[in-house]
C-alpha positions as CSV (number, residue, x, y, z in Angstrom):
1,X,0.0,0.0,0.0
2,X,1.4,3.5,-0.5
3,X,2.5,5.2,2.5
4,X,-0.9,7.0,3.6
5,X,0.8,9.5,5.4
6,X,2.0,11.0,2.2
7,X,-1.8,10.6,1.1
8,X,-2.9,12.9,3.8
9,X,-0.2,15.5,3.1
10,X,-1.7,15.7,-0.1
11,X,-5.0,16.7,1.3
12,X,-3.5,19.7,2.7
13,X,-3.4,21.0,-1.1
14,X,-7.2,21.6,-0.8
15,X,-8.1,21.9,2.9
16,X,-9.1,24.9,4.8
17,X,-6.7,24.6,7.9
18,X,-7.0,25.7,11.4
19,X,-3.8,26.2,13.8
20,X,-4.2,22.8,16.7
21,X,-1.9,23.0,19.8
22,X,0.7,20.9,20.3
23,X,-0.9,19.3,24.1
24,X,2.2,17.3,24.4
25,X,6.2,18.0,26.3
26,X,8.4,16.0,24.2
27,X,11.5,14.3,25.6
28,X,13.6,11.2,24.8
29,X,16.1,9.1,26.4
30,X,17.3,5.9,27.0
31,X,16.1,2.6,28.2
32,X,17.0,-0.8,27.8
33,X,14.3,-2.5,25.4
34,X,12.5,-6.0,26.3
35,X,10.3,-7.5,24.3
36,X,6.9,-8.4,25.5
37,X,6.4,-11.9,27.6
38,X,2.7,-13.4,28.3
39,X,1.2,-10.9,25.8
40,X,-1.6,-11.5,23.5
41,X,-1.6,-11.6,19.9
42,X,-3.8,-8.8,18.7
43,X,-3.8,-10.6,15.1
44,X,-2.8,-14.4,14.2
45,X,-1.9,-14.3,10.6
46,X,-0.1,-12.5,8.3
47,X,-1.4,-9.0,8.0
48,X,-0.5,-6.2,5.4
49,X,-2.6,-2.8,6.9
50,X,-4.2,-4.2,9.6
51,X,-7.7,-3.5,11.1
52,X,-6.9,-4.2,14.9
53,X,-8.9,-2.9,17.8
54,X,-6.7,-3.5,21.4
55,X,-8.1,-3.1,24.6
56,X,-6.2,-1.0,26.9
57,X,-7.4,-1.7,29.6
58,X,-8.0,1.1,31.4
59,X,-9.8,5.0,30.0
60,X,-7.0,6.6,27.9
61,X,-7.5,10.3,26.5
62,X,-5.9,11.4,23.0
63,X,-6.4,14.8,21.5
64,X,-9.7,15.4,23.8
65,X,-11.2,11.6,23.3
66,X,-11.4,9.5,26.1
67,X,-11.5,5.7,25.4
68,X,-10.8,1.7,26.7
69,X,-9.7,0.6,23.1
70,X,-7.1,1.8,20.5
71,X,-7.2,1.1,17.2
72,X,-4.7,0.0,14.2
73,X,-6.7,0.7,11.5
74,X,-6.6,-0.7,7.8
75,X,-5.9,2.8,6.3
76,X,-3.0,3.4,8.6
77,X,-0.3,1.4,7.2
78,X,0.3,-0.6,10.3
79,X,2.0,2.0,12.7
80,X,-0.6,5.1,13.1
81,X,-3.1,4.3,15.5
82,X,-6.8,6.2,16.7
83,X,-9.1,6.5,19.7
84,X,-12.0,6.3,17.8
85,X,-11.9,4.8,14.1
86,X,-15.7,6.2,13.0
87,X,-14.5,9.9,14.1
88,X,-14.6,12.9,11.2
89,X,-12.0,14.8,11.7
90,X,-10.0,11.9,13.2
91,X,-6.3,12.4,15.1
92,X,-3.9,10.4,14.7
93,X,-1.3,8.3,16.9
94,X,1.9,8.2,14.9
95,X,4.0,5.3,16.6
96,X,6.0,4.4,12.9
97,X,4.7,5.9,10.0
98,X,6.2,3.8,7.3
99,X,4.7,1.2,5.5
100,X,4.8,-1.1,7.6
101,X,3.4,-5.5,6.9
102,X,4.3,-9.3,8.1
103,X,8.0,-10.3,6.7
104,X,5.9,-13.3,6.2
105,X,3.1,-11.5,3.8
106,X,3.8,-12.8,0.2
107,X,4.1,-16.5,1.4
108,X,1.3,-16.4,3.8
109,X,3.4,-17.4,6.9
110,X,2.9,-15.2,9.8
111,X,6.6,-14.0,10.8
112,X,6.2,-10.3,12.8
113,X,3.6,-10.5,15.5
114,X,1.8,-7.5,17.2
115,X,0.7,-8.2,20.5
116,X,-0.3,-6.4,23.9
117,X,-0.4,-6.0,27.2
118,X,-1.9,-4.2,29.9
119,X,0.5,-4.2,33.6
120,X,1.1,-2.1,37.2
121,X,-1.3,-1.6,39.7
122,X,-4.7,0.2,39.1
123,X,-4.1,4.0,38.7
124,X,-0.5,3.3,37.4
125,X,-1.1,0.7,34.4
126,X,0.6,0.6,31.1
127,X,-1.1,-0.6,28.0
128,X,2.4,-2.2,25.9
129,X,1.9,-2.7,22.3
130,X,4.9,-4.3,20.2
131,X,5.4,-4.6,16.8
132,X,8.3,-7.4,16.8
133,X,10.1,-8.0,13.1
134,X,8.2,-5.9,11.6
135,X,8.5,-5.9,7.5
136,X,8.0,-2.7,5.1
137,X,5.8,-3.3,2.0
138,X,8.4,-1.4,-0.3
139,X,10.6,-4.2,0.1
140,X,8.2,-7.1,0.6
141,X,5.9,-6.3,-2.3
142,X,9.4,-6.6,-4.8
143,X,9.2,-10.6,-4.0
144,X,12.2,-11.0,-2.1
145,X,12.9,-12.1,1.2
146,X,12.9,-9.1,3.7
147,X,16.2,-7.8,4.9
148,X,15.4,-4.7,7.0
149,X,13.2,-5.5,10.2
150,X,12.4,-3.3,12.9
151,X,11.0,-3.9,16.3
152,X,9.2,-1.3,18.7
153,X,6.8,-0.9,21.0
154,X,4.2,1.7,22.4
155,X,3.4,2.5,25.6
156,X,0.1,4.0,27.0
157,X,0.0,5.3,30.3
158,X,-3.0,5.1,33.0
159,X,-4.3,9.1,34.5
160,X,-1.3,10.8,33.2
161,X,-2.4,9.9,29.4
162,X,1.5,10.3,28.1
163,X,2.6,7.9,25.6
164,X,6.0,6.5,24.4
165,X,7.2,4.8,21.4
166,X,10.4,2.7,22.5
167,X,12.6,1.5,20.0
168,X,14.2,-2.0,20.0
169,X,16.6,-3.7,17.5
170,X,16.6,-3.5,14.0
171,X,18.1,-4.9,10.5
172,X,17.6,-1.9,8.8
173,X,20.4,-1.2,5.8
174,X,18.5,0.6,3.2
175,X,17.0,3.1,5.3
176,X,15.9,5.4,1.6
177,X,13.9,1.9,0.3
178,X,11.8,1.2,3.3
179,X,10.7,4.6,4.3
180,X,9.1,6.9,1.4
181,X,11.6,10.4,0.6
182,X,14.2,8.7,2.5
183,X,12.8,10.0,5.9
184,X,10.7,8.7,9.4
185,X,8.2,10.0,12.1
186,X,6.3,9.7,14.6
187,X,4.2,11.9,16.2
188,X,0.2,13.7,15.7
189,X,-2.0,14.4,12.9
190,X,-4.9,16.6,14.1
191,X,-8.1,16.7,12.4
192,X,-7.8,14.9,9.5
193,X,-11.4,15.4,7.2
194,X,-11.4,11.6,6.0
195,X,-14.0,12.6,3.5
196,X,-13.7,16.5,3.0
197,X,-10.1,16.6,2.7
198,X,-9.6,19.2,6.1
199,X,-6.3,18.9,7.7
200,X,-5.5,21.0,10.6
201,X,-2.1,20.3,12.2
202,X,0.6,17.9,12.1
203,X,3.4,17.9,14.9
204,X,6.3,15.1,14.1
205,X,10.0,14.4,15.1
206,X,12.8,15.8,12.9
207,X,16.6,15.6,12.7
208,X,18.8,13.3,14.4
209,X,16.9,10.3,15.4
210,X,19.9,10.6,19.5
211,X,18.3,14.2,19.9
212,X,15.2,14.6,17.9
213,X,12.6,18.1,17.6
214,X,9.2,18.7,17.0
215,X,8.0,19.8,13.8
216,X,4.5,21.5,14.0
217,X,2.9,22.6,10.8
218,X,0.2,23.0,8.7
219,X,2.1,23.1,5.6
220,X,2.5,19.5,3.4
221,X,6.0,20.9,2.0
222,X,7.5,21.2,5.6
223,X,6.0,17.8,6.6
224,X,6.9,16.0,3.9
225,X,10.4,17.4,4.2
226,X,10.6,16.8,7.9
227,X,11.3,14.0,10.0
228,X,14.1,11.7,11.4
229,X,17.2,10.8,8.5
230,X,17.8,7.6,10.7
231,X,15.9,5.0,12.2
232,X,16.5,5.3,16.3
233,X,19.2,3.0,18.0
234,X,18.1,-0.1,20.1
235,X,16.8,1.1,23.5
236,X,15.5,4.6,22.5
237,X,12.5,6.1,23.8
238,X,10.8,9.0,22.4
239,X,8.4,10.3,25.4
240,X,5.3,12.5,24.8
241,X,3.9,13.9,28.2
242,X,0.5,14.7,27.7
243,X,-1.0,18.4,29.3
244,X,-4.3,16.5,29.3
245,X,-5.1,15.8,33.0
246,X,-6.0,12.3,34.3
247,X,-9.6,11.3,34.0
248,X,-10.1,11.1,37.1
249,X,-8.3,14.3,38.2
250,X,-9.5,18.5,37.5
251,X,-7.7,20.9,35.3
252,X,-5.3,22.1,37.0
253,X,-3.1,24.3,34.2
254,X,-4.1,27.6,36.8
255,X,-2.6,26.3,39.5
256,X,0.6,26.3,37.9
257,X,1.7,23.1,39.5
258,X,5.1,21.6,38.1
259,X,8.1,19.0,38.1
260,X,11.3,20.0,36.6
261,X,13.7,19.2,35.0
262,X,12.3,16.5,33.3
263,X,14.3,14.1,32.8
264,X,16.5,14.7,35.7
265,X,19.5,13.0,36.5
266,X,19.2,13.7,40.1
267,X,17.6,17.0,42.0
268,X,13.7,17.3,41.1
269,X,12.1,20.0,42.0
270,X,8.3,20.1,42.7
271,X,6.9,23.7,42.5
272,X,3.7,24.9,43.3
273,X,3.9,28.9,43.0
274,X,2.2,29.6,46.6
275,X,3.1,29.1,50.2
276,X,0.6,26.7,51.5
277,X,1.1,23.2,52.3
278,X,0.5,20.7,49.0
279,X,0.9,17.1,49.4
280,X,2.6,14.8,47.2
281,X,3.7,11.5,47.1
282,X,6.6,9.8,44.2
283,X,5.1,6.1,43.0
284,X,7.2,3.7,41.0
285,X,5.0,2.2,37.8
286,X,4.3,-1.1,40.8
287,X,2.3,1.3,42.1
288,X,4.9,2.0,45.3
289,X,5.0,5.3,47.4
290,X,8.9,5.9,46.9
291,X,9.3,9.2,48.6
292,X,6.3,11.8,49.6
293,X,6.0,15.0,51.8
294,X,4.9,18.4,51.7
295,X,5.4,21.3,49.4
296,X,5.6,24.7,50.4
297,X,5.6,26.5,47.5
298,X,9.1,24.6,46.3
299,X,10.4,21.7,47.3
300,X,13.8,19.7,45.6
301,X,13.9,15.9,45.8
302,X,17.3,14.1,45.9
303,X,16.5,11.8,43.8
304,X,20.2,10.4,43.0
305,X,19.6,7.0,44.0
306,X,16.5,5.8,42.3
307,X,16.9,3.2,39.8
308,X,16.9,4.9,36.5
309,X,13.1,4.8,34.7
310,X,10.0,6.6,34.7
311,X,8.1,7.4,38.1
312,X,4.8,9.3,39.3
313,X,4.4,12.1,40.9
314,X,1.1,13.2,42.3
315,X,0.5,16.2,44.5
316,X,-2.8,16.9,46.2
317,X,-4.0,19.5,47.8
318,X,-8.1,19.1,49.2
319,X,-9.8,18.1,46.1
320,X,-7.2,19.4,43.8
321,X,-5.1,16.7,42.6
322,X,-2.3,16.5,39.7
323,X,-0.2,13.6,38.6
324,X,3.3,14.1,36.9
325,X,5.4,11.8,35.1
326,X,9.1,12.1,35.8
327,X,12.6,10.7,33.7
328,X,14.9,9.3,36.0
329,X,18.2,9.5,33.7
C-alpha cells in the first residue's frame, strides 16, 4: 500500500486549515528495550494494513477523546493508531509511520507479530503494544525475502495519558527503500477530514533520530520534508507527556503546579507557585510510594539513587489533585 501518510499531506493541497496546539512535552532518552512476555496476539496471521482494535485496559484520553480501546486501523499502514476509528475529523497516533506489513506477507506465513499487554497496579497501568520484526511493503511487495526489520513498542500510560514509542533492534540497511523520501516519524495528525479533505495540524519528530525536535505545521511541503534521516538505535525512547489531565483528576493548568527538569538526573524539584502546604507523594510504575511529603511553595527531591526509569508524581491538595510523570536519567 502506499504510505498513507504521504496521502494525507496531499490533502492539505485543498483543505481549509485551522492552527491545533501541540498538548504534548516532548522528551527522549534511553532505556533498555525488552520484548513483550505473556502478551496476546492482537492478530494471528499474516497482516499487510491491519484493522486491529486493542483493549487497553484502562480509559485513555488522546487529543480530547477518552476511550478503553485503540485502534490500528486498515488505512493506517500498520503504525498510526486512533481512539475512535468512526471519528470525522480523526487524530492520529503516529508510533512508525512507514509502510509497515508481516515479513511473512507474500508466502502467507505469519513472521512479525503484534501483541499487547496491559500491567502495574490500578491507577499506574501501562497498556504495551509491540510490533516485533516488523517488514516494510516497499521491500516485501518486490518478491524477495525481507532484509530490513524493525521492532518497537508503544506505551500507553494510566491518568497521566502520556505515551511513548520505544525503540528495539533493527536490521535496517536501506533506510531510503523502506521509508518513502528517504525520511521517518512519529508523532500527531490533528483533524484529519477523512471525506472532506480538512487537515488542521501535524506535529512530528525531525533531525537526528539521538536528539530529535518537534516539527509542528500545517504546511504539506514542511512535513513531507521533515522527519528523522535515521531509524532510532536499540533502546531509544521518544516520550510525549501529555498536558491533558488524568480522568479522574481537575484541570489544574491555573494552578501552575510543576516538576522540573524532566528528565533529571538527580535534583527534582516540585513547585507549586504559593506558600501553602501541598501534598505529594513519588510512585514507581508497581504502584509504590517511593518518597512523599509536603510542598511549600518549592520543594527539591534528591532523587540520586533511584533506579533509573520513569516514576509518578502526584500532588494533592483538598480536592485538587495532579499527577506528573518524571525521567529518572
Amino acid at each position: 500500500m502506499k504510505n498513507f501518510y504521504l496521502t494525507l499531506c496531499a490533502f492539505l493541497l485543498s483543505a481549509g486549515l485551522s492552527a491545533q496546539t501541540f498538548n504534548y512535552e516532548f522528551s527522549s532518552f534511553s532505556s533498555d528495550y525488552e520484548d513483550l512476555t505473556d502478551a496476546t496476539l492482537a492478530i494471528d496471521y499474516s497482516w499487510d494494513d491491519p484493522n486491529i482494535p486493542i483493549p487497553i485496559g484502562f480509559s485513555f484520553s488522546f487529543e480530547g477523546l477518552v476511550n478503553d480501546t485503540i485502534y490500528i486501523t486498515d488505512y493506517s499502514v500498520g503504525g498510526m493508531l486512533v481512539l475512535e476509528p468512526t471519528a470525522d475529523p480523526i487524530d492520529f497516533l503516529i508510533a512508525y509511520n512507514s509502510d509497515l506489513t508481516d515479513a511473512g506477507y507474500e508466502t502467507g506465513e505469519y513472521l512479525s507479530p503484534i501483541s499487547y499487554k496491559t500491567e502495574g497496579e490500578p491507577g499506574f497501568r501501562i497498556c504495551k503494544i509491540e510490533w516485533k520484526e516488523a517488514a516494510f511493503y516497499n521491500e516485501v511487495s518486490t518478491g524477495q525475502t525481507p532484509a530490513n526489520l524493525v521492532s518497537f513498542q508503544l506505551w500507553l500510560y494510566e491518568n497521566t495519558n502520556d505515551f511513548e514509542i520505544h525503540y528495539g533492534p533493527h536490521s535496517i540497511k536501506d533506510f531510503e527503500l523502506v521509508h518513502d523520501d528517504g525520511w521517518l516519524t512519529n508523532g500527531i495528525i490533528q483533524d484529519i477530514g477523512l471525506f472532506d479533505g480538512n487537515f488542521a495540524m501535524g506535529h512530528v519528530t525531525t533531525g537526528d533520530p539521538s536528539n530529535p525536535t518537534i516539527t509542528s505545521s500545517a504546511e504539506e511541503i514542511i512535513l513531507v520534508t521533515s522527519g528523522l534521516y535515521n531509524n532510532p538505535s536499540n533502546g531509544t525512547v521518544y516520550r510525549f507527556g501529555s498536558s491533558f489531565v488524568g480522568v479522574e483528576d481537575e484541570p489544574q493548568a491555573e494552578l501552575g503546579w510543576s516538576a522540573f527538569p524532566n528528565p533529571t538526573d538527580g535534583l527534582l524539584t516540585l513547585y507549586t507557585g504559593n506558600p501553602e502546604a501541598v501534598q505529594f507523594d513519588v510512585y514507581d510504575l508497581a504502584g509504590r510510594i517511593v518518597n512523599s511529603g509536603t510542598i511549600f511553595n518549592t520543594e527539591v527531591l534528591d532523587i540520586q539513587a533511584f533506579e533509573s526509569g520513569i516514576y509518578l508524581v502526584r500532588m494533592t491538595q483538598g480536592n485538587e489533585v495532579r499527577t506528573v510523570q518524571i525521567v529518572k536519567q
